[in-house]
Structure formats: C-alpha cells, structure tokens
Kinemage of the C-alpha trace (Angstrom):
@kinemage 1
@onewidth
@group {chain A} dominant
@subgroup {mainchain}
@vectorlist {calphas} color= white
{ca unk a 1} P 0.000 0.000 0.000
{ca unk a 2} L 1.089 3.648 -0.675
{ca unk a 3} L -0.350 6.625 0.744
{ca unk a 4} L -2.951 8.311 -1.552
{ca unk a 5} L -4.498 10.691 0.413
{ca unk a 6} L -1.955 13.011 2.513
{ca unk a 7} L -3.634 15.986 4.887
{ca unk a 8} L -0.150 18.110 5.998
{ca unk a 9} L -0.845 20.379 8.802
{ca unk a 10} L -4.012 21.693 8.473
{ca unk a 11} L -5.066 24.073 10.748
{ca unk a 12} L -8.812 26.015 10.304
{ca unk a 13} L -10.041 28.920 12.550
{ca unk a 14} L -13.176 30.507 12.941
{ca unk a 15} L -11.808 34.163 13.958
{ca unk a 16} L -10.109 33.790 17.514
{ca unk a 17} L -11.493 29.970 17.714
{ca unk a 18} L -9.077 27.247 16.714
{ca unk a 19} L -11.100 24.656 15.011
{ca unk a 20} L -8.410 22.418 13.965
{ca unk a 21} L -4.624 22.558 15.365
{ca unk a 22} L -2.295 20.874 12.791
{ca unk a 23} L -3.999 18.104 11.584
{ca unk a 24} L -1.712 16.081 9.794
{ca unk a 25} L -2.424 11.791 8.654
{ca unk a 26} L -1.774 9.814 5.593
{ca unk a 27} L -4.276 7.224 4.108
{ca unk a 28} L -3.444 4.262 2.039
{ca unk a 29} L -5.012 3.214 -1.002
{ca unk a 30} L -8.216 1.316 -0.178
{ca unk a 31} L -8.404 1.700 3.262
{ca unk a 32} L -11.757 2.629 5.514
{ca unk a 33} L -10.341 5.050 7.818
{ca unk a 34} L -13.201 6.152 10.603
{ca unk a 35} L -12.778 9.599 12.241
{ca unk a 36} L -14.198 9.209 15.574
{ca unk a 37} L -14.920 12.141 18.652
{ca unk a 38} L -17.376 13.817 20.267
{ca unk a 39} L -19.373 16.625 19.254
{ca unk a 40} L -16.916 19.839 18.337
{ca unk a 41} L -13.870 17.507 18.379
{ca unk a 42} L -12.935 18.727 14.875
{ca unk a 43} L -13.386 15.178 12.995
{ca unk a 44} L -16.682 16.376 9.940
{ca unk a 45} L -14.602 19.759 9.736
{ca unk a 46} L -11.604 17.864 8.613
{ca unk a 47} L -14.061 15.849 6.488
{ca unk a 48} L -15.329 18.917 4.706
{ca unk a 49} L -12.082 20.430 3.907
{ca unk a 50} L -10.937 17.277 1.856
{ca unk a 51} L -14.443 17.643 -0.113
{ca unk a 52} L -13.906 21.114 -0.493
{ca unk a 53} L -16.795 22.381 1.180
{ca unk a 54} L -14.565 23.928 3.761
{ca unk a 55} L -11.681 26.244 3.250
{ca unk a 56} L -8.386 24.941 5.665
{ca unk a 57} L -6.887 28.282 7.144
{ca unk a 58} L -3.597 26.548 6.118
{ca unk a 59} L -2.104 23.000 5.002
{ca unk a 60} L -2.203 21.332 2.375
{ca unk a 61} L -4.936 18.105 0.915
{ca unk a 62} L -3.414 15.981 -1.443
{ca unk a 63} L -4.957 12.486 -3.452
{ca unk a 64} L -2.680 10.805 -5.046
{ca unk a 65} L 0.665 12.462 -4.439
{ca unk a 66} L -1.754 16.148 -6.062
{ca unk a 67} L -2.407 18.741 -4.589
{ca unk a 68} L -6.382 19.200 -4.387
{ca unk a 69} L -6.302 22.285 -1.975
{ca unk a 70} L -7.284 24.885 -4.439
{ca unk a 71} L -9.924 22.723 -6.408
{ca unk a 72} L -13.717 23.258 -6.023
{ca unk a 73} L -15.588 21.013 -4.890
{ca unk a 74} L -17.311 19.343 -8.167
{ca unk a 75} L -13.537 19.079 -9.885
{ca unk a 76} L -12.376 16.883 -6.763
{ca unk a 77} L -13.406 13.199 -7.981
{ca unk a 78} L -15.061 12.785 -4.247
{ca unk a 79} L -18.242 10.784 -3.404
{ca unk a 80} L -19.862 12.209 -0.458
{ca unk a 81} L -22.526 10.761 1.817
{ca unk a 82} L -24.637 12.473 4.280
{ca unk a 83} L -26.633 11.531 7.099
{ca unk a 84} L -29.741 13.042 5.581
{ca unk a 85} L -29.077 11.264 2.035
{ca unk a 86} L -29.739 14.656 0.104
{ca unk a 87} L -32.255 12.875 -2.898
{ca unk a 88} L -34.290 14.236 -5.099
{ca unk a 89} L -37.764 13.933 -4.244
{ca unk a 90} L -39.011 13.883 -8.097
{ca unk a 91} L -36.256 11.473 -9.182
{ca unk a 92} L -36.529 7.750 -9.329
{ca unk a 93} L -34.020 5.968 -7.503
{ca unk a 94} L -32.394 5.079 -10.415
{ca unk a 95} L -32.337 8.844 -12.012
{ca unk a 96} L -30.523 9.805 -8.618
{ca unk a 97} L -27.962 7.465 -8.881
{ca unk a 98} L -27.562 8.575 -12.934
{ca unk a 99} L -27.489 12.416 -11.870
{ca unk a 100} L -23.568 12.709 -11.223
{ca unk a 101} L -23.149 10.581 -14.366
{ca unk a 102} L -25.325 13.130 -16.356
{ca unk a 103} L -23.024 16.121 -14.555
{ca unk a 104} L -20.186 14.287 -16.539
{ca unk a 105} L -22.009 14.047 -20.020
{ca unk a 106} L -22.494 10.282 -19.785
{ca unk a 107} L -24.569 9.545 -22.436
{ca unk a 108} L -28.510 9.014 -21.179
{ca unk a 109} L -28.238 5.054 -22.077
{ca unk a 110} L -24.885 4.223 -21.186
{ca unk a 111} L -25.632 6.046 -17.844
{ca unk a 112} L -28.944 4.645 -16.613
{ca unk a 113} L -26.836 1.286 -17.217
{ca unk a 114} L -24.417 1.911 -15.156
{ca unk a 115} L -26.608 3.264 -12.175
{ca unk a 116} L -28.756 -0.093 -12.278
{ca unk a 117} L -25.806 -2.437 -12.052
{ca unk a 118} L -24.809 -0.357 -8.648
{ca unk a 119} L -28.072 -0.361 -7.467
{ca unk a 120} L -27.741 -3.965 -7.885
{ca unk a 121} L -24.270 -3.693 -6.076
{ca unk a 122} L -25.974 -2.180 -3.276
{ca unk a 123} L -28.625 -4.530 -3.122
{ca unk a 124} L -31.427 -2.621 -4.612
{ca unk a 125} L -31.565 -4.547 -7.999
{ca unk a 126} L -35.786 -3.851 -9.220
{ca unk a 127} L -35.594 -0.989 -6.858
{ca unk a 128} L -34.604 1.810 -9.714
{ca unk a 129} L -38.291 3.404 -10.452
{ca unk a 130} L -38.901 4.029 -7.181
{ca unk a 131} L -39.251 7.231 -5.493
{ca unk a 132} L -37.336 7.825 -2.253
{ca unk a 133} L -40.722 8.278 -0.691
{ca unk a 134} L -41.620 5.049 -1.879
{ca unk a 135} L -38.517 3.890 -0.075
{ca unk a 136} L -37.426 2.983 3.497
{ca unk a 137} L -34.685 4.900 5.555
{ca unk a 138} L -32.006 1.967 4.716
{ca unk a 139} L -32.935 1.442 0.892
{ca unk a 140} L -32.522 5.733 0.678
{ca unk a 141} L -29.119 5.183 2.395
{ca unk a 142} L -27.968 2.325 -0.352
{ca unk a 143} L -29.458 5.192 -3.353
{ca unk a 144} L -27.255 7.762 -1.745
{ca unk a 145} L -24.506 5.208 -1.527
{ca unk a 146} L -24.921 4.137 -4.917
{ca unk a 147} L -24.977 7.505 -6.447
{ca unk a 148} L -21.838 8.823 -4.559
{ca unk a 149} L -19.961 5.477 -6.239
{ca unk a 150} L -21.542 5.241 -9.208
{ca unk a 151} L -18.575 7.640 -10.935
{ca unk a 152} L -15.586 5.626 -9.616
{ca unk a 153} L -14.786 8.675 -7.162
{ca unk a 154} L -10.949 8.792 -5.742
{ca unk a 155} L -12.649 8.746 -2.720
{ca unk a 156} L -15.563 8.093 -0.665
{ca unk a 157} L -16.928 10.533 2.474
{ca unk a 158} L -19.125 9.489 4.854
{ca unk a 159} L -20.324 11.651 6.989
{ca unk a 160} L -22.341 10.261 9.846
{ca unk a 161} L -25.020 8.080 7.607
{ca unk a 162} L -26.252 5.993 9.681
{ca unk a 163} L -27.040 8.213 12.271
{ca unk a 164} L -30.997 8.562 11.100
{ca unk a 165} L -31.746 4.343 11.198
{ca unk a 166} L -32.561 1.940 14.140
{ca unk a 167} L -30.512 -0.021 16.009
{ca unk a 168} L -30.696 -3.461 13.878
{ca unk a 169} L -31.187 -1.457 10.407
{ca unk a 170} L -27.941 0.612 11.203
{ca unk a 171} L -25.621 -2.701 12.137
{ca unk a 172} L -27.198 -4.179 8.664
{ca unk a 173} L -25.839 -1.211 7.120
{ca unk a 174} L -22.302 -1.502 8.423
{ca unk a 175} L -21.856 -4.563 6.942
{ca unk a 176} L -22.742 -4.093 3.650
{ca unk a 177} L -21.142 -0.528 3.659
{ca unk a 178} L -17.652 -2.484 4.632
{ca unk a 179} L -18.730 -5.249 2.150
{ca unk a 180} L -19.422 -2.561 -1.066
{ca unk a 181} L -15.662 -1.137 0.272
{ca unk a 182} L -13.868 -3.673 -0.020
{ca unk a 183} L -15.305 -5.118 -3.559
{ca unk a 184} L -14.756 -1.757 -5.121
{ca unk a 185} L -11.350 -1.059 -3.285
{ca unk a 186} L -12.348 2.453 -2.804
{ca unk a 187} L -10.528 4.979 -0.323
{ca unk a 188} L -12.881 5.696 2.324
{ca unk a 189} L -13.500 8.178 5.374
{ca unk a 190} L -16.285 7.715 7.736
{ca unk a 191} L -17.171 10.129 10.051
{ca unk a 192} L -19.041 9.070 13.134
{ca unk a 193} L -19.296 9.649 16.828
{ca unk a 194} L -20.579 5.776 17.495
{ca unk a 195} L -17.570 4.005 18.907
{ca unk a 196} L -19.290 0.197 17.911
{ca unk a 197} L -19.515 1.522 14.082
{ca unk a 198} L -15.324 2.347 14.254
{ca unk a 199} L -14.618 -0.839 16.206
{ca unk a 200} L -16.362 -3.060 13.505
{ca unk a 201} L -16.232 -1.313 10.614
{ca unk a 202} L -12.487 0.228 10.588
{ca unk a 203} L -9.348 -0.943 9.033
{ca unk a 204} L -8.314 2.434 10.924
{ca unk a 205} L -9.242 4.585 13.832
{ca unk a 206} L -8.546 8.822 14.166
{ca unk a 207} L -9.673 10.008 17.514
{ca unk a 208} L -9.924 13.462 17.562
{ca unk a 209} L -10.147 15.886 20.598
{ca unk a 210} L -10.565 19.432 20.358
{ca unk a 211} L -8.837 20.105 17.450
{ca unk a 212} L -6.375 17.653 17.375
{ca unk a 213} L -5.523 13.816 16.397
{ca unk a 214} L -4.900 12.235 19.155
{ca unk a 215} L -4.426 8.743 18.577
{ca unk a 216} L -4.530 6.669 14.843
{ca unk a 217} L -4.564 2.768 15.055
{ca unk a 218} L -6.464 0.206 14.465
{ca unk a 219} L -9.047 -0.719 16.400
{ca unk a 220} L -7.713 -3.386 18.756
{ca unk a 221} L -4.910 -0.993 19.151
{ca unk a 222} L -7.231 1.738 20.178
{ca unk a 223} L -9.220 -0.427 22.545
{ca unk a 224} L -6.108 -2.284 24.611
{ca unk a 225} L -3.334 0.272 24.306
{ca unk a 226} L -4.646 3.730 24.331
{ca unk a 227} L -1.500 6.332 24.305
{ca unk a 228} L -3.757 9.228 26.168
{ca unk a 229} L -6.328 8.864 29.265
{ca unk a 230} L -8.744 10.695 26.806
{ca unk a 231} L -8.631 7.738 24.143
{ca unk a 232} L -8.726 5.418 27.248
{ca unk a 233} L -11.791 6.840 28.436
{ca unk a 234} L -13.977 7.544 24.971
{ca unk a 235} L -13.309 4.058 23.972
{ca unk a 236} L -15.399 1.611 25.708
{ca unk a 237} L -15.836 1.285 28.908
{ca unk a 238} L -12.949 1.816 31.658
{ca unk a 239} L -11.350 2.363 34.648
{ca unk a 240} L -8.813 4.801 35.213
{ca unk a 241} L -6.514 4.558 38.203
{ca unk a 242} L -4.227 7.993 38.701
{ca unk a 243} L -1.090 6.370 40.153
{ca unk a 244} L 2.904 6.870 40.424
{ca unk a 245} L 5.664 4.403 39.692
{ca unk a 246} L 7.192 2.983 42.776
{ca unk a 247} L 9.645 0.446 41.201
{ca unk a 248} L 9.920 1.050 37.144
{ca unk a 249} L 12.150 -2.034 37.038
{ca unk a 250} L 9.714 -4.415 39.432
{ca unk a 251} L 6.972 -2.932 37.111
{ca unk a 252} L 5.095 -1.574 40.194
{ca unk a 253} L 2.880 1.357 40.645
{ca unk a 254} L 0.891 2.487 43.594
{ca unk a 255} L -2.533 4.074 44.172
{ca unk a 256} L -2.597 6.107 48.142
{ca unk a 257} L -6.289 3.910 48.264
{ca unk a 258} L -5.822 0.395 46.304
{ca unk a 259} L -2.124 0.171 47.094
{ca unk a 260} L 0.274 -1.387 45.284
{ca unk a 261} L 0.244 -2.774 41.507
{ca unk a 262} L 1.880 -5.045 39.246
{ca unk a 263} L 1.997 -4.162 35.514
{ca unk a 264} L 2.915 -6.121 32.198
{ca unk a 265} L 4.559 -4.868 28.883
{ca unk a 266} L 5.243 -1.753 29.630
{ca unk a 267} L 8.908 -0.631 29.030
{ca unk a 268} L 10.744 0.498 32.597
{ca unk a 269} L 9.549 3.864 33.526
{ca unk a 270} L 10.732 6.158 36.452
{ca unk a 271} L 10.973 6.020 39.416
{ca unk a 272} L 8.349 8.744 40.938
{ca unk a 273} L 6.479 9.231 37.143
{ca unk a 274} L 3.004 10.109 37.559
{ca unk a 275} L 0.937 7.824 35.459
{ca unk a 276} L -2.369 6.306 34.529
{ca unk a 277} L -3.215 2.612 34.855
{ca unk a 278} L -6.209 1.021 32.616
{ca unk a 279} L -8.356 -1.920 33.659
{ca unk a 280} L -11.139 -3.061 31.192
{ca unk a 281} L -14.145 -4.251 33.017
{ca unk a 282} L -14.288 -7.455 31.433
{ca unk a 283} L -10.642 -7.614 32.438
{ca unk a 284} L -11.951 -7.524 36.649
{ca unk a 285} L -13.192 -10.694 38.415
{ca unk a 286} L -15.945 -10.333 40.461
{ca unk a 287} L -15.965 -12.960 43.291
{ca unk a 288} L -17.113 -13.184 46.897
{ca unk a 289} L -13.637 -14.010 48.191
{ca unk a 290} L -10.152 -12.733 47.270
{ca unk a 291} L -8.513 -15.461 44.381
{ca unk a 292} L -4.818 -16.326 44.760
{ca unk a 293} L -2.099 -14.754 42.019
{ca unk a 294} L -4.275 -11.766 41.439
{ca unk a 295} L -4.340 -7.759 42.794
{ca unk a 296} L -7.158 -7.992 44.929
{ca unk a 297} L -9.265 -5.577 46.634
{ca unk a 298} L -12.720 -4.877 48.028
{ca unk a 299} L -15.372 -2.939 46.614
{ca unk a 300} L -19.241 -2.101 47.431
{ca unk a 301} L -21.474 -2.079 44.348
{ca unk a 302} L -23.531 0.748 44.367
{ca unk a 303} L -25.633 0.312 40.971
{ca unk a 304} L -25.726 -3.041 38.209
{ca unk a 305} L -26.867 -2.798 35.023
{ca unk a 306} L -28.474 -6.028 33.431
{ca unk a 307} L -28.002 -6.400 29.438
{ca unk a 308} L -29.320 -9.974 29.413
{ca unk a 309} L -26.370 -11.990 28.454
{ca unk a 310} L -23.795 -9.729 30.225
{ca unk a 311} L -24.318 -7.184 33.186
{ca unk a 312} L -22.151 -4.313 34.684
{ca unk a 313} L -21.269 -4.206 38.012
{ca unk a 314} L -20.800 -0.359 38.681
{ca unk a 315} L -19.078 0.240 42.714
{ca unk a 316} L -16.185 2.048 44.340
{ca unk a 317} L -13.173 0.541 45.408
{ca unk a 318} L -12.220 3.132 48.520
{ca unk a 319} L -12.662 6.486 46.915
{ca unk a 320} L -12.032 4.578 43.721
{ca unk a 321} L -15.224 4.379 41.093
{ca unk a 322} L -14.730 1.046 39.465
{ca unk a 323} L -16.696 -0.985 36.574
{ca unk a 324} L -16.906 -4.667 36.321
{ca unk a 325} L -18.448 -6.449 33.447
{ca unk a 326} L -19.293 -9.904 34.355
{ca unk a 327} L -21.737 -12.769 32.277
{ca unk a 328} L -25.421 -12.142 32.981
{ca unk a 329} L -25.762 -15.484 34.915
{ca unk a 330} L -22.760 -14.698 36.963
{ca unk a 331} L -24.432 -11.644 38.809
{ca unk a 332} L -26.957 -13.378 40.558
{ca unk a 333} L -23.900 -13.724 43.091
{ca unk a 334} L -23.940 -9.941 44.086
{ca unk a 335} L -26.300 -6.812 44.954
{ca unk a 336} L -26.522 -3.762 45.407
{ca unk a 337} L -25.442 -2.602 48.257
{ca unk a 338} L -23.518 -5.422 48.872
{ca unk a 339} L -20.081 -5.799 49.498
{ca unk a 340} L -17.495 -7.831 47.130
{ca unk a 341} L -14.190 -8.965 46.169
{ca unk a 342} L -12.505 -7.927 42.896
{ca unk a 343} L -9.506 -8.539 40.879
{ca unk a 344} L -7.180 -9.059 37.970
{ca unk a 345} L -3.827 -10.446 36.797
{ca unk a 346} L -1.042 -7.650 36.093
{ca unk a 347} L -1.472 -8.293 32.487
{ca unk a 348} L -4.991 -6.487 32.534
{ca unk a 349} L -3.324 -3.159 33.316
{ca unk a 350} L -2.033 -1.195 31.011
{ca unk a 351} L -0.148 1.945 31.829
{ca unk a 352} L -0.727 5.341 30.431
{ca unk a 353} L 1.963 8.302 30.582
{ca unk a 354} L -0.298 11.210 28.798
C-alpha cells in the first residue's frame, strides 16, 4: 500500500477559535479510515475540507501524491454521503444514482446502465423506479450510496449516515457498507461519533479531541493500548486509576487507596512518574472471596446494570469508582449494596503516561 491521500498540517479557525490545530495523517489506497470524537472535536470539519466544502486556514490536501487544496468542490473526484441522504424527491431511484453521471455528459443510455448495475451492487436490484418516498430509511441510504460510487470517485466521504436508522437497520448497514468497500477497493473516510460503528467497521481509527488527532490505530490498538487517558476513556468502557511508579524495574505502581500494583509490557519507567493505569471491566473478576495470584481488593457495588447476556457491576473501590463487566448469569452472586471482592492479573493493566 502507498499513501494516496496526505492531509499536511491543516489548521482552520473561525476568527479567535481554533477549530483544527495541525492536523496532519496519511491514508493508504483502499483503506476505511473512521474519524471518531465527540461533538466539536474537529473530525466532519476535517471531512469537509478534503471535499472542499470547507476552506483549511492553512495545510495542504493531497490524493494521489496532487495537490487538491485549491480545487472546487465538483472538480475533486469525491463521493460524499450524508446523514440526511440529500435525494431528489421527483427522481426515481435510479435517475438519482444517474445524476452525477449526467453532470459528466455520460450519455442518457450508457448512464442509466451503469446506475442499475450499482443499485444492484448495493442490493437494490428492481428498486430503480422508485421514489425515495416510496422507499425505506435503509434502501434511501444504499441510493445515496450508490450515487456517490456510481462515478468511480478517488474517494468516498461518509459523513455520519447511519445516524438517522434503528438499532438493527444501522448494524445491517455496516456490513454491507464495509462489504461494497472492499469489492470496489475504494478509499474511504467515515465520520461518526458511534464508537461500535469504528470498532467493527475500521481498518483504521482517528480520535480526535478538540482540534487535534490524538491517537490513529487500528481498532484493537485503540481499545487495549490507548497512548492518552482521553482515548482510554472515549473508547469503551474503563477504569482509570491515577497512580505513580514505585519500582519502574519491578513494574510496580501504587494508588494512596488500592495500594500497590503489578503491571505487564510496559517498558521500565521512572521512578516517581506520575501515570495512569487502565483496567477493562471485562478484564476484573468479580468474586465473593479474594482469588490467589491476582491484585485484589474490596469494593461495594452501588448500581448493576443487566443487558441480558452480560451485566455491569458499577461500585467504588475506597474512593475509587470502578466498573466490572461480568456474564449475565454470573451476577446473581452480588447486589446492590452489597459488598465484594474484585480482581485481575497484572497483564490487565495497562499503563498510560499522557
């Protein structure tokens, strides 16, 4: 893989507000690359200046090793799709997919061809004389899908689309958006704020944070070594444990309330560094007694939270809030209010320096 798309410090500012701070990344040919952050993090303004919809206050854009910075954005090659799919009302499903086709001067004929055979591709095949009010939330997603690929674009934006569907209609969708990706080998950027749609659907993750990139990885990456406490808490569920390094060598930190622990894979730190250790929930074991070779300590649940086949366990440890995820039928062993033992093996905790 090469990189194809290149964004070089790109900064954008709104008079004295600093939208985005030197936003640099490189994307490689085919790749689904999900911006992810909350609300004003910076990730659909970074989105619209590589459409062109936005103007970067400086930095450069650049799709296959050219410069598309000064380009509108109709002469950019881009497929774009939106959370509120943007159809035509008046237009058949099959016109809407022909309409960037007809921008081009594709031929009537040849053109209506080519926008059935994606509407096929996007499972819509018989679909093309329908009206989008004729159509349901998903099958207008798959028209707008199929008319922002239907001209072989350089690249494909995505910018929240599956914000507007259910539960069980959206997860459908992520499949056969990853699916259409990868048979067409297009470069794609998908904007969302829905952690579960960048764990599954990602070959890479940005996280932004007010402005700024602050972690790119994949997604297992993301999830089990986090470089920042912000990444550590966005993603998934956590605990955080401020702590300082008593023995860098013996791998040991120490918390003034849980006392001393042992971590794994970490490479020798200071002696006195300030630091933050990471425990997944599902990493804890929640047991009525302590269990032998593991950091354990004791911890009242306040509140549990019952999902059916799992449950979280939601206490404090001390002064310590702690979450432990635990099977659905293993709960029945605890209540609220109750007092219990948890614990893990130093392997579960991961130490953060930022």
């Amino acid at each position: 893989m090469t990189n194809y798309l290149q964004l070089s410090n790109i900064t954008k500012t709104y008079g004295h507000f600093t939208a985005l701070d030197d936003v640099s990344l490189s994307v490689d040919k085919g790749e689904f690359v999900t911006f992810l952050g909350p609300s004003g993090s910076g990730k659909t303004t970074t989105l619209m200046i590589i459409a062109g919809f936005e103007k970067a206050s400086g930095g450069k854009v650049e799709v296959g090793g050219q410069s598309i910075s000064e380009l509108a954005p109709h002469e950019r090659n881009i497929g774009i799709v939106f959370q509120n799919y943007a159809l035509f009302p008046h237009k058949t499903a099959v016109e809407n997919v022909y309409f960037p086709l007809q921008m081009r001067g594709v031929s009537r004929s040849q053109g209506l061809r080519q926008a059935e055979d994606m509407l096929s591709l996007v499972g819509l095949k018989g679909f093309g004389h329908r009206h989008p009010k004729e159509l349901s939330g998903g099958q207008q997603q798959r028209v707008a899908l199929a008319r922002a690929l239907v001209f072989e674009p350089s690249l494909l934006l995505l910018d929240e689309p599956l914000g507007a569907l259910d539960k069980n209609l959206r997860e459908q969708m992520q499949i056969e958006i990853k699916r259409i990706q990868r048979s067409l080998g297009v470069t794609t950027i998908f904007v969302t704020h829905d952690q579960s749609e960048a764990m599954s659907m990602s070959d890479r993750i940005v996280v932004f944070e007010k402005g700024r990139i602050e972690q790119v990885a994949a997604p297992l990456d993301i999830y089990h070594r986090p470089q920042t406490s912000f990444v550590a808490a966005f993603i998934g569920e956590s605990n955080l444990i401020p702590a300082i390094i008593t023995s860098g060598a013996g791998r040991t930190a120490e918390n003034p309330t849980l006392g001393a622990f042992q971590y794994a894979g970490e490479d020798a730190l200071a002696d006195g560094q300030k630091v933050t250790l990471l425990i997944r929930p599902e990493h804890i074991k929640l047991s009525r007694s302590p269990v032998e070779g593991r950091k354990n300590v004791r911890m009242i649940v306040e509140t549990i939270v019952n999902y059916g086949d799992n449950a979280l366990v939601i206490g404090r440890a001390g002064d310590i809030p702690m979450r432990v995820r635990v099977l659905g039928a293993d709960v029945v062993i605890i209540r609220e209010g109750e007092e219990c033992c948890i614990s893990w093996a130093p392997d579960a905790v991961f130490v953060i320096t930022k």
